[in-house]
C-alpha positions in Angstrom: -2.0 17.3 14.2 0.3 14.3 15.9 0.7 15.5 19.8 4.9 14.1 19.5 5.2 16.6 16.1 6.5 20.1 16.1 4.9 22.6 16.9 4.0 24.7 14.1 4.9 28.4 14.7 5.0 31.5 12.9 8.6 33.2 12.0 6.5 36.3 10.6 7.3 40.1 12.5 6.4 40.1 15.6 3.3 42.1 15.4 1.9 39.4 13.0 3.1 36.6 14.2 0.6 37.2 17.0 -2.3 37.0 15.0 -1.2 33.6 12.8 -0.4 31.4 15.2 -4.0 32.4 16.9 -5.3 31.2 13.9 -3.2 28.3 13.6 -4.5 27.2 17.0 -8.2 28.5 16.2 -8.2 26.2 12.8 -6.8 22.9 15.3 -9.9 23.7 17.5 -12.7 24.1 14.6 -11.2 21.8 11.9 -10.1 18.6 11.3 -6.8 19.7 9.0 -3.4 17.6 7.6 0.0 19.0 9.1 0.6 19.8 6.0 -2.0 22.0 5.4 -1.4 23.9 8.3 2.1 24.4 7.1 1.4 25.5 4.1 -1.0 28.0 5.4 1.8 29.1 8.1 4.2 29.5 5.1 2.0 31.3 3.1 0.7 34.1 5.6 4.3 34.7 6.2 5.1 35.0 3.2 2.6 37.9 3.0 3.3 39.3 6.3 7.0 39.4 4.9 6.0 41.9 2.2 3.3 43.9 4.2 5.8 44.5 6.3 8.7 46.1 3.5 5.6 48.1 2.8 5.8 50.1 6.0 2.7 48.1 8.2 3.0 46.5 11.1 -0.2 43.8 12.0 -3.0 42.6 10.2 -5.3 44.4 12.3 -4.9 48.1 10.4 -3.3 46.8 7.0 -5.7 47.9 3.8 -7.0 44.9 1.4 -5.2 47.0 -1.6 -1.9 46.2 0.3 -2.8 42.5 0.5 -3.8 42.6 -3.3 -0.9 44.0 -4.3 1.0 40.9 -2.7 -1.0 38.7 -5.0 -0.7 40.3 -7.9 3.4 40.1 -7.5 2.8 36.3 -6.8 0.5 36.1 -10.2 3.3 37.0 -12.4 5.7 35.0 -10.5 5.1 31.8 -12.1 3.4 29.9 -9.5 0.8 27.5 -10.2 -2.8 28.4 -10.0 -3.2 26.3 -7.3 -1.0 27.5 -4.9 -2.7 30.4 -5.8 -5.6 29.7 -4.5 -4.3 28.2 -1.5 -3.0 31.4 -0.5 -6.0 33.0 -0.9 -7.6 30.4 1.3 -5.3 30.9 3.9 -5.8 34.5 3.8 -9.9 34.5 3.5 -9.2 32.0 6.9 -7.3 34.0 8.5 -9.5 37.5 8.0 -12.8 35.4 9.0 -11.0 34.5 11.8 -10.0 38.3 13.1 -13.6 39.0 12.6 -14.6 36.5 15.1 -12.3 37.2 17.2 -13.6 41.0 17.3 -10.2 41.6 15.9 -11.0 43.6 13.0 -13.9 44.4 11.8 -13.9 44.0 8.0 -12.8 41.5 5.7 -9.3 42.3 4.1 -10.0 39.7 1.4 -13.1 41.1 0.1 -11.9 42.5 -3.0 -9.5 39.5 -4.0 -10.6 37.1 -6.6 -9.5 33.4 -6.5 -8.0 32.5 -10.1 -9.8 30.0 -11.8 -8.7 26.6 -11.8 -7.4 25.0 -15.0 -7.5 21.2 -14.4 -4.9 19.0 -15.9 -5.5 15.7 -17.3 -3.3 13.3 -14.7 -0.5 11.0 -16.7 -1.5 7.6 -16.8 0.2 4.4 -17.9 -1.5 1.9 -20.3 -2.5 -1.3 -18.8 0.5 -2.8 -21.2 2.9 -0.3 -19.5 2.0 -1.1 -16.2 2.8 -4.9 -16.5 6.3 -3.9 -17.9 6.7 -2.0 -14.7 5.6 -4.2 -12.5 7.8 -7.3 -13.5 10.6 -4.3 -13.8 11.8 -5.6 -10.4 14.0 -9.2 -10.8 15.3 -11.4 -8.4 15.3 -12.5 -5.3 17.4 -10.0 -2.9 15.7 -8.3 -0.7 16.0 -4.7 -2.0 14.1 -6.6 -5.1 11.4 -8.0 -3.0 10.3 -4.6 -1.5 10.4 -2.6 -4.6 8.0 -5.3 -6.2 5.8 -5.7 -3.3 5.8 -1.6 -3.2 5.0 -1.0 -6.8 2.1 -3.7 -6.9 0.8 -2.6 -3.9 0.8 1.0 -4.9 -1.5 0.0 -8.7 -3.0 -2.4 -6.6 -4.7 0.4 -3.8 -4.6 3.6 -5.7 -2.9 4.5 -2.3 -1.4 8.5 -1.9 2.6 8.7 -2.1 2.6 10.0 1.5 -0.2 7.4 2.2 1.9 4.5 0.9 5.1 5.9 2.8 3.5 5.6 5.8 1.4 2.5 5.8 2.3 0.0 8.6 2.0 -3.8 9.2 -1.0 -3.5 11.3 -2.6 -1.6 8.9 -2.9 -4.3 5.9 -4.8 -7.3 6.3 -3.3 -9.5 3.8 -5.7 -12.9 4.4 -8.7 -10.4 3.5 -7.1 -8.1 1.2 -8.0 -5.0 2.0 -6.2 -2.2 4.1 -6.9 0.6 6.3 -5.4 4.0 5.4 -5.6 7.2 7.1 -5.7 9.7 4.2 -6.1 14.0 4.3 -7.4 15.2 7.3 -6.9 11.8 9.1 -10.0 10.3 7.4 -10.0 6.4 7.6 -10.8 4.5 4.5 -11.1 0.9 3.7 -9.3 0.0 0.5 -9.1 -3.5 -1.4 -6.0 -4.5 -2.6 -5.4 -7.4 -4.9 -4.4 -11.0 -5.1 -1.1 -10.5 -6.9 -0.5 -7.0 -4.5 -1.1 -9.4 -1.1 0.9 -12.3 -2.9 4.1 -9.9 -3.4 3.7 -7.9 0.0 3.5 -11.5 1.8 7.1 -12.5 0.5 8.1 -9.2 1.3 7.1 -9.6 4.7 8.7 -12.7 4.9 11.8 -13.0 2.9 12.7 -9.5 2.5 12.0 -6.6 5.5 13.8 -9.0 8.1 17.1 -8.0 6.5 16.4 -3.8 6.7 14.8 -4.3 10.2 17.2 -2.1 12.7 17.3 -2.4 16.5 14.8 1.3 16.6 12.8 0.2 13.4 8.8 0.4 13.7 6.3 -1.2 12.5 6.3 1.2 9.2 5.1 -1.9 6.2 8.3 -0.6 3.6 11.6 -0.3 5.3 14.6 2.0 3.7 18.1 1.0 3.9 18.7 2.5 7.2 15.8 0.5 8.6 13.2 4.1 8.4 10.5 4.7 6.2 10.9 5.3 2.9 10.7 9.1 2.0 8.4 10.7 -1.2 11.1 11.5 -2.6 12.7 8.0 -2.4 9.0 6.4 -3.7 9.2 8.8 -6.7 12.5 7.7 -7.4 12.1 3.9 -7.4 8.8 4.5 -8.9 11.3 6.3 -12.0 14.2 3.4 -11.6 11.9 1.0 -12.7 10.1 2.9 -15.0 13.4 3.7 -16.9 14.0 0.0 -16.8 10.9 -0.5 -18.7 11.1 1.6 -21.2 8.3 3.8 -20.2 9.2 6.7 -22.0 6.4 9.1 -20.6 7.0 11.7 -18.0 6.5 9.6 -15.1 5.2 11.7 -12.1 4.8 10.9 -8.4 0.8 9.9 -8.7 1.4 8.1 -11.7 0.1 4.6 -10.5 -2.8 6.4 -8.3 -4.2 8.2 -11.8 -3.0 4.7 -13.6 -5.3 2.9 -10.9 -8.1 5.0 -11.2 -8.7 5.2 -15.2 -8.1 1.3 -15.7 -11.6 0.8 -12.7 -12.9 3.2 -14.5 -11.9 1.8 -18.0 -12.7 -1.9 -16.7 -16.7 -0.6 -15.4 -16.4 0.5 -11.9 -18.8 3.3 -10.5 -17.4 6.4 -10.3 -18.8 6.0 -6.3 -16.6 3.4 -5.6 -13.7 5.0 -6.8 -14.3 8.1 -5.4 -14.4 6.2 -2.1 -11.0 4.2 -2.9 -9.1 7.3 -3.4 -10.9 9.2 -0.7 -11.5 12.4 -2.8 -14.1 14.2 -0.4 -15.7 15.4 -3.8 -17.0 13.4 -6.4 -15.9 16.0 -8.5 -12.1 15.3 -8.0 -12.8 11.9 -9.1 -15.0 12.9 -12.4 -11.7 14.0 -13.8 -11.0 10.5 -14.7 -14.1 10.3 -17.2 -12.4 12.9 -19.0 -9.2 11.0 -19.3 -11.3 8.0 -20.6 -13.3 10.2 -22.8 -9.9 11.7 -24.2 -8.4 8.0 -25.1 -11.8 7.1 -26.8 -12.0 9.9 -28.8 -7.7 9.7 -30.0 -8.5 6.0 -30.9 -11.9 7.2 -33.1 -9.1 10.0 -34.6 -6.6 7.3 -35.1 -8.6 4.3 -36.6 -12.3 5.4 -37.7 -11.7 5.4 -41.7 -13.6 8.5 -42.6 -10.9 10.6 -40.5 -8.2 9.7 -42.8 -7.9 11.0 -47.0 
């Protein structure tokens, strides 16, 4: 975590509080996590220490696994998705290994919870026809124009996270080379090509357009908001919409749209499932194989839609 961030702190009761934020500090120690994994973990153990505690206990140390089930099992009909799910169980199983190390307690609270199984989504994607519509969506010459077109080829261009795109400064993209260097989940460092087109678009950018957004406490942050800051996720998901709309891209359009659009058109064109493994930084090769199933899905729709001998 950044030494100039917030601290993150438990607002659980006092008595586990205690215990959380020793595990917050134990997990900065022993692992190499995101801020916003931490936060999520922080939210979610208070979350349960919020209930345990209506129930009458008072710490984690003495509190039975049936009263930490029970918290789950409210959550499971609450509507939340299976992965936060299984976050929370992580950040539970994390926190109990951790009170066992720390001679603590001396049994694990979590043994008799089960992690719900995973159903994985296909990811939206736009059609290579679709993505040239959105990418000539931006017109003229202003300089409000300039970014959003160097933003959204940039973004099909590197397959980049939203967060990861948000953040990206000058001294990160090496235009005359075209590649750039992006700090991804757990502060991992990747080298990622970007195109001709992408470089071409960012350059003008550079030049003709972020000079007019640039404020007397602006940074060095590449894509510059009004206010001369860096553009928010939720501000990248809604130009990323604007020019969608504009179009005519009438598909749900989500926040990793070009990222999954990126991915099955490498995939689509040839490229080794290696390579883009390493493009997007997935840690698991397995994230990335959910791509061949996208492709696999379009190839078999077009033998549905056009093979003769599936029609009369």
């Amino acid at each position: 975590m950044s030494a100039k961030a917030e601290p993150i702190v438990s607002r659980a009761p006092a008595g586990f509080a205690e215990d959380i934020n020793g595990f917050l500090n134990f997990l900065e120690l022993e692992r190499n996590l995101s801020r916003k994994t931490f936060e999520s973990y922080c939210l979610d153990l208070d979350q349960c220490a919020a209930f345990l505690a209506k129930g009458g206990h008072n710490d984690w140390r003495g509190v039975p696994g049936d009263a930490v089930a029970r918290w789950i099992h409210t959550l499971s009909g609450a509507d939340y998705a299976v992965s936060s799910l299984a976050r929370k169980l992580a950040a539970l199983r994390g926190l109990s290994r951790y009170l066992q190390h720390e001679k603590l307690r001396a049994d694990d609270f979590t043994a008799l919870l089960r992690t719900p199984k995973q159903s994985r989504k296909m990811p939206g994607t736009l059609t290579p026809a679709e993505v040239e519509k959105l990418l000539a969506a931006p017109t003229g010459g202003d300089a409000h124009a300039l970014r959003d077109k160097a933003l959204l080829e940039l973004f099909y261009s590197s397959g980049l996270r939203v967060s990861e795109l948000g953040g990206l400064t000058i001294q990160q993209i090496d235009l005359q080379h075209g590649f750039l260097r992006v700090f991804g989940k757990g502060s991992k460092e990747r080298v990622v090509p970007i195109g001709r087109k992408a470089a071409d678009a960012v350059a003008v950018w550079l030049e003709s357009g972020r000079p007019h957004f640039v404020k007397p406490r602006t940074g060095s942050t590449l894509f510059l908001s009004a206010r001369g800051t860096a553009l928010s996720r939720v501000t990248l998901w809604v130009i990323v919409k604007k020019y969608a709309r504009l179009a005519g891209i009438t598909k749900p359009v989500k926040p990793h749209l070009l990222r999954h659009s990126f991915a099955t058109h490498l995939l689509t064109g040839g490229a080794d499932l290696r390579a883009i493994q390493e493009m997007l930084g997935h840690a698991n090769i397995a994230t990335t194989q959910i791509y061949t199933a996208v492709e696999s899905k379009r190839l078999i729709d077009q033998h549905e839609k056009f093979h003769p001998r599936n029609h009369g």
